[in-house]
MITORSE-662783 format. One record per residue (C-alpha): residue number from 1; residue in three letters; x, y negated, z negated. Coordinates in Angstrom, 2 decimals. Each point is the difference from the previous one (the first is absolute). Last residue first. Layout:
residues N
{r NUM ALA {X Y Z}}
...
end
This chain:
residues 77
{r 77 UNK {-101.61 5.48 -26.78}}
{r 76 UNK {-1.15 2.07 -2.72}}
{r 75 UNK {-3.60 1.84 0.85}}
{r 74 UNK {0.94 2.68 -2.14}}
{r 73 UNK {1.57 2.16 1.96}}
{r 72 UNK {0.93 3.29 -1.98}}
{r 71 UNK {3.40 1.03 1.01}}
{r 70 UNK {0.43 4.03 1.05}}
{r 69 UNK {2.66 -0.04 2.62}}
{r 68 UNK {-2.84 -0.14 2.41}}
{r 67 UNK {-1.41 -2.75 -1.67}}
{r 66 UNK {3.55 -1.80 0.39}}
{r 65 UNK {0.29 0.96 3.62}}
{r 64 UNK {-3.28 -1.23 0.76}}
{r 63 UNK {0.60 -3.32 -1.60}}
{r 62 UNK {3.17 -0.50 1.54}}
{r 61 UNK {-1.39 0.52 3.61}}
{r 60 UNK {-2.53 -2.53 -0.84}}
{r 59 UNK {1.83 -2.45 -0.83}}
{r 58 UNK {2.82 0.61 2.76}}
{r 57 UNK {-3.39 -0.21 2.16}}
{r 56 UNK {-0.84 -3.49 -1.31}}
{r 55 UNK {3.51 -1.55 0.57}}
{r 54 UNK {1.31 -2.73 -2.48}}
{r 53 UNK {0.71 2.66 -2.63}}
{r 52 UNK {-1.45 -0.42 -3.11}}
{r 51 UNK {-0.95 3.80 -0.87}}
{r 50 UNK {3.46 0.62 1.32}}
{r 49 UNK {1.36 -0.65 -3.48}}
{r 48 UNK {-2.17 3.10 -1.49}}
{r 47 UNK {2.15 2.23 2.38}}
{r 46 UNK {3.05 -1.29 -2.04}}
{r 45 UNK {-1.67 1.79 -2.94}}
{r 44 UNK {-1.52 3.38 1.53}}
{r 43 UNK {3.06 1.06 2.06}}
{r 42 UNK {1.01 1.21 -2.91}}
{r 41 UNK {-2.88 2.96 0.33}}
{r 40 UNK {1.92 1.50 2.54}}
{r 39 UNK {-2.88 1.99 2.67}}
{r 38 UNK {3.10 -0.27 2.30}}
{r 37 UNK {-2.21 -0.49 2.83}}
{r 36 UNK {-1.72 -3.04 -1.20}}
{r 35 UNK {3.63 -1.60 -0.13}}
{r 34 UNK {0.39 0.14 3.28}}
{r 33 UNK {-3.45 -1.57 0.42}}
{r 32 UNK {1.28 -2.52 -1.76}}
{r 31 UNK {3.17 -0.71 1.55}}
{r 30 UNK {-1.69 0.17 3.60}}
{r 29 UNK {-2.37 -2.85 -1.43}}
{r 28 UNK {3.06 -1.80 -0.95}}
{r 27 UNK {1.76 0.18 3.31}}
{r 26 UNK {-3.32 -0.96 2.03}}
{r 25 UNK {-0.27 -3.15 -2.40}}
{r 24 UNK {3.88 -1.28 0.98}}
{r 23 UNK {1.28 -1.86 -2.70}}
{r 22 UNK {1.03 3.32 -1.93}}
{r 21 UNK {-0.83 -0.26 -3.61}}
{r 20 UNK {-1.40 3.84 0.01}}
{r 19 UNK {3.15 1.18 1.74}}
{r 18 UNK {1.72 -0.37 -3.39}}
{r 17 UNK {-2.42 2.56 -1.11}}
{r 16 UNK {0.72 2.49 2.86}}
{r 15 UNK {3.89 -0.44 -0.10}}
{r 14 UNK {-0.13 0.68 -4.02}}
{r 13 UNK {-2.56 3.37 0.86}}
{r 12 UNK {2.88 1.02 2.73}}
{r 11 UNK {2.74 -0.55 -2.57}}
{r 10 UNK {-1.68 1.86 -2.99}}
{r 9 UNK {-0.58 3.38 2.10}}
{r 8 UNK {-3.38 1.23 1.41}}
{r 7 UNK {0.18 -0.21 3.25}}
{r 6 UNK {-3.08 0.18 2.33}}
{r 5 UNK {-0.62 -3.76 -0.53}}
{r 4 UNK {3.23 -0.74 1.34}}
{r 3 UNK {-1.10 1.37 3.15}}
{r 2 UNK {-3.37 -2.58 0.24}}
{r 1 UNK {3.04 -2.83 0.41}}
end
């Protein structure tokens, strides 16, 4: 999964997003720090879903990698 991160074309970034819904928690926290690496700022809205993700570290994983793509937390969810 963190290879597709290294790509930048429109299938890989499609792949990683979808990957984001995954029922397995370890395959969307690999999606989102995927996505992290791509530094693509439309990874910013289905990011926001994971904010209510039913695992605490997905959460949190999300969160970083929204502030690091330059989202202002503001206490939401």
């Amino acid at each position: 999964m963190w290879a597709l991160g290294r790509f930048q074309d429109a299938k890989s970034f499609d792949a990683l997003v979808a990957s984001l819904d995954d029922e397995d928690e370890m395959v969307r926290s690999s999606a989102i720090f995927s996505l992290k690496q791509r530094g693509d700022h439309r990874a910013i809205e289905p990011l926001l879903k994971r904010l209510s993700d039913d695992e605490d570290y997905v959460i949190e994983d999300a969160r970083r990698t929204l502030r690091d793509l330059g989202w202002k937390d503001d206490g939401c969810p």
